[in-house]
N, C-alpha and C positions, 0 to 999 in steps of 0.2 A: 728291694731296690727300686728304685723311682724312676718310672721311665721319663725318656724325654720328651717335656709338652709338646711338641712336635708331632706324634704321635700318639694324640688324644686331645679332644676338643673339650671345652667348659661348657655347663650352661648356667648362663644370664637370672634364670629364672630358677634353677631348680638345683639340686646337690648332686645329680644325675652327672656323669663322664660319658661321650661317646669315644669308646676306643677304636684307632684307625690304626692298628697293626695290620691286622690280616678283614679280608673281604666281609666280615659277620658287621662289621662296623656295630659292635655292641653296645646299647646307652644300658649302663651299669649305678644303678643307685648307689646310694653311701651303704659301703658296710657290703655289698657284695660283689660278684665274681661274673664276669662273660664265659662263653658258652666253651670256651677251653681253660676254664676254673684254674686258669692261671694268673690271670690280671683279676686287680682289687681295687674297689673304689674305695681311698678312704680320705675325709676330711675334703673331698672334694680334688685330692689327687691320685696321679693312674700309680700302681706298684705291680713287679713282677714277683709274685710271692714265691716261683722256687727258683732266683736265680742262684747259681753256682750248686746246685744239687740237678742231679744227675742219676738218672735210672741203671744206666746201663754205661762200658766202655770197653773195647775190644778191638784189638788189631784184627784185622781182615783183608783176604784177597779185594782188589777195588772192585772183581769181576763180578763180586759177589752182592754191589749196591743196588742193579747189577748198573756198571760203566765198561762195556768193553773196548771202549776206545780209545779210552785216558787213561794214560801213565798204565794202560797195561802189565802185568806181570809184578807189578807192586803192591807193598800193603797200604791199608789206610785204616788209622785208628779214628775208631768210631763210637760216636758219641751218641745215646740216645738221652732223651727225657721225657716228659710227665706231658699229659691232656693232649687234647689235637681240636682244632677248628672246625672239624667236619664232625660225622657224628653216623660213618656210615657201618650198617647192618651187617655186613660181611668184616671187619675190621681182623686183619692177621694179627693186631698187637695192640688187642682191645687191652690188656692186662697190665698197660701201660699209658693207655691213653682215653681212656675210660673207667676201669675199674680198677683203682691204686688206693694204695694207702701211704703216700708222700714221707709221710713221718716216719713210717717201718720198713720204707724201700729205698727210700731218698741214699743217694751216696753224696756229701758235700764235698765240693772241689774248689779249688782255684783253676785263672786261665792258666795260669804258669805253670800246673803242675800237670796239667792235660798237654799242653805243648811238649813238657818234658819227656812225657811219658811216648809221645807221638816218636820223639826223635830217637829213647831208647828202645826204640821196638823195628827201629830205621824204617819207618813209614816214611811216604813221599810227599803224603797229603791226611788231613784230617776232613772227617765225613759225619756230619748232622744226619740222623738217621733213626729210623724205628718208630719214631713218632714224628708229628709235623715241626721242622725248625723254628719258622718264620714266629711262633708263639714266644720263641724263645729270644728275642732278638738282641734285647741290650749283652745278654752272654756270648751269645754266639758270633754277636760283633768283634765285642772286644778279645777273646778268644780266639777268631779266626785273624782279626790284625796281627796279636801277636806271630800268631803260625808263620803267618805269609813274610814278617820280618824274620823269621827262621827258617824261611826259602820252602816250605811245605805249602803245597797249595790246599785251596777248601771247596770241599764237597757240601752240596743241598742235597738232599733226599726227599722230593716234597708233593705235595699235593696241589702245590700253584697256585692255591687260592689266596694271595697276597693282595694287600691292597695297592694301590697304584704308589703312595709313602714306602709302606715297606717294602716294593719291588724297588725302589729307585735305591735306596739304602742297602740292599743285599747289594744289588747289579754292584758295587762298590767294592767288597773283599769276597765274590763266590766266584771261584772259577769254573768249574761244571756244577753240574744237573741231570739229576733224574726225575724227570715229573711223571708222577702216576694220574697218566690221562683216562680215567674209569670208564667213559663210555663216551658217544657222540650224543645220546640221548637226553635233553634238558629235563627229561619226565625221570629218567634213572638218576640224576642228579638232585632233584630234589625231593622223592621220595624216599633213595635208599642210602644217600650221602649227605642232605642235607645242606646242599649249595646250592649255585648257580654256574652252570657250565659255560658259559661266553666267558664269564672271567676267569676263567682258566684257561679258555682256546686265548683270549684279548693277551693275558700274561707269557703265554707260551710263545706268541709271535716277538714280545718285547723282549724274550732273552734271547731266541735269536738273531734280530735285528742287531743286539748289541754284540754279538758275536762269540757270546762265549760256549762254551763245552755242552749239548745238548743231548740226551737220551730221553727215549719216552719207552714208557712199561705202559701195558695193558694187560689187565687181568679177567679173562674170558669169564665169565660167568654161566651159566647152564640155563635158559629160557630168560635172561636178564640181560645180556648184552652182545647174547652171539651167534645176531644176523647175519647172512653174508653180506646184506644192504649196510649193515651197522659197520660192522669190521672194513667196507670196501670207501664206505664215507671217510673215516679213520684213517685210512689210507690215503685218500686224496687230500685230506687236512693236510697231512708231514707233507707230502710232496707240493704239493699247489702255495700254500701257507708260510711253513715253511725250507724245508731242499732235502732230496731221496736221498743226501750223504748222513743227513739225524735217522742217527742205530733206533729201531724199532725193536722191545721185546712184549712177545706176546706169552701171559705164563697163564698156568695154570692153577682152578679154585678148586677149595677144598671146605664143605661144611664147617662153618666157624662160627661163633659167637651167636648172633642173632639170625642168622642165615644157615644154623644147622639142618635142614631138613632139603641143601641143595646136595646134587651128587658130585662125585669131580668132574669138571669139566671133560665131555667128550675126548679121545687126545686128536679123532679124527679132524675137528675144528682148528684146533690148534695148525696142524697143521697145511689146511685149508687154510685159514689168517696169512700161513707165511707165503703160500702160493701166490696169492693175492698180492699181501707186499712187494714180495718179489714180481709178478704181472705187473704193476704200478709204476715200478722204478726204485724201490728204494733197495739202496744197493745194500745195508749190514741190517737180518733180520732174524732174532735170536730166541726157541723156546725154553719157556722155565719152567720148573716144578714140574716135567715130567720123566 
């Protein structure tokens, strides 16, 4: 599928694409893939090689995105798919967003028949989730338009890392969010994630400015991100930044992928995290994975 020029630059000089979907802003040669091996340069134009294939699909509690504040008590069918923009070490669903095999997992779909599927299972809302959306954008557009014309709203499940294009184009058919704010640390961010963390604090300010549905997850890590100075900064962001009424959850790690040699998170921390939030102000604050 051809994305729209709009969301990728030419160059003048060389057969090179700079893709401006999400924050990696990839210059992608002829003939290859950016660093969520879903976009392909070919002939000098951007393509999204697994639109309408689909990893994963599944009704679910919404509590479970986790959103405990939106449309409560309802299901939301959820959508996953293939690669993710980040590239970090701990990854819960590296086995989809790293190490796949597209062609022997791939499930192909239409938007029509995921909408349909959405409203036989009387969900309320459809949820982009398991992997990073924003990769996914030309489907998850048109996919989520249709939804929201069949009164079902749309969930992001995201990592935030959008570019400032594709943030303005989501803000358009997404009605909540959960962005997994990984640490306050710019050093844990680009060692163990593979980003830049201002643009995901810079992005998290813009979905709430625009007012819609916000949640933030943090996943404690064990000597990686759970300082009380770390966790208490964290806490003054939502509140100072953005407002103590954005539901905070703080979950717990567990040895995974490239990070197997970490233990599970403390649960005494965890529960210190919530102390803290709660000391701070913010009023809805929720542990997981324990």
């Amino acid at each position: 599928m051809l994305v729209n020029n709009d969301l990728y630059k030419k160059s003048s000089k060389t057969q090179k694409i700079r893709c401006e979907i999400c924050a990696n802003y990839c210059k992608i040669a002829d003939g290859k893939v950016g660093i969520c091996r879903q976009h392909k340069n070919i002939n000098g134009e951007l393509y999204d090689e697994s639109y309408g294939i689909v990893s994963s699909l599944s009704p679910d509690p919404v509590e479970k995105k986790p959103l405990n504040k939106f449309l409560p008590g309802t299901f939301t069918y959820s959508i996953g798919g293939f690669g993710c923009n980040m590239t970090c070490l701990h990854c819960q669903n590296y086995m989809i967003s790293h190490e796949y095999d597209i062609n022997s997992r791939g499930i192909k779909i239409t938007p029509e028949v995921i909408v349909e599927n959405a409203l036989n299972y009387n969900c309320k809302s459809i949820a982009w989730t398991y992997n990073e959306p924003t990769i996914h954008l030309p489907f998850s557009k048109k996919t989520s338009l249709l939804a929201r014309q069949k009164k079902l709203k749309v969930i992001y499940v995201s990592n935030g890392y959008y570019s400032g294009k594709s943030l303005e184009e989501v803000l358009t058919f997404v009605d909540a969010f959960n962005i997994d704010l990984k640490s306050m640390s710019q050093d844990f961010y680009k060692k163990v994630c593979g980003a830049d963390l201002d643009v995901v604090l810079d992005n998290l300010k813009r979905i709430y400015l625009e007012g819609k549905h916000l949640e933030i997850t943090n996943l404690i890590i064990n000597d990686y991100n759970d300082s009380i100075d770390e966790i208490t900064q964290l806490c003054d962001f939502v509140v100072t930044e953005l407002g103590p009424e954005v539901p905070l959850h703080f979950s717990r790690a567990f040895p995974y992928y490239k990070m197997d040699n970490i233990s599970p998170t403390r649960q005494e921390i965890l529960y210190k995290a919530k102390e803290i939030a709660e000391e701070k102000g913010i009023n809805s604050v929720y542990l997981g994975n324990i």
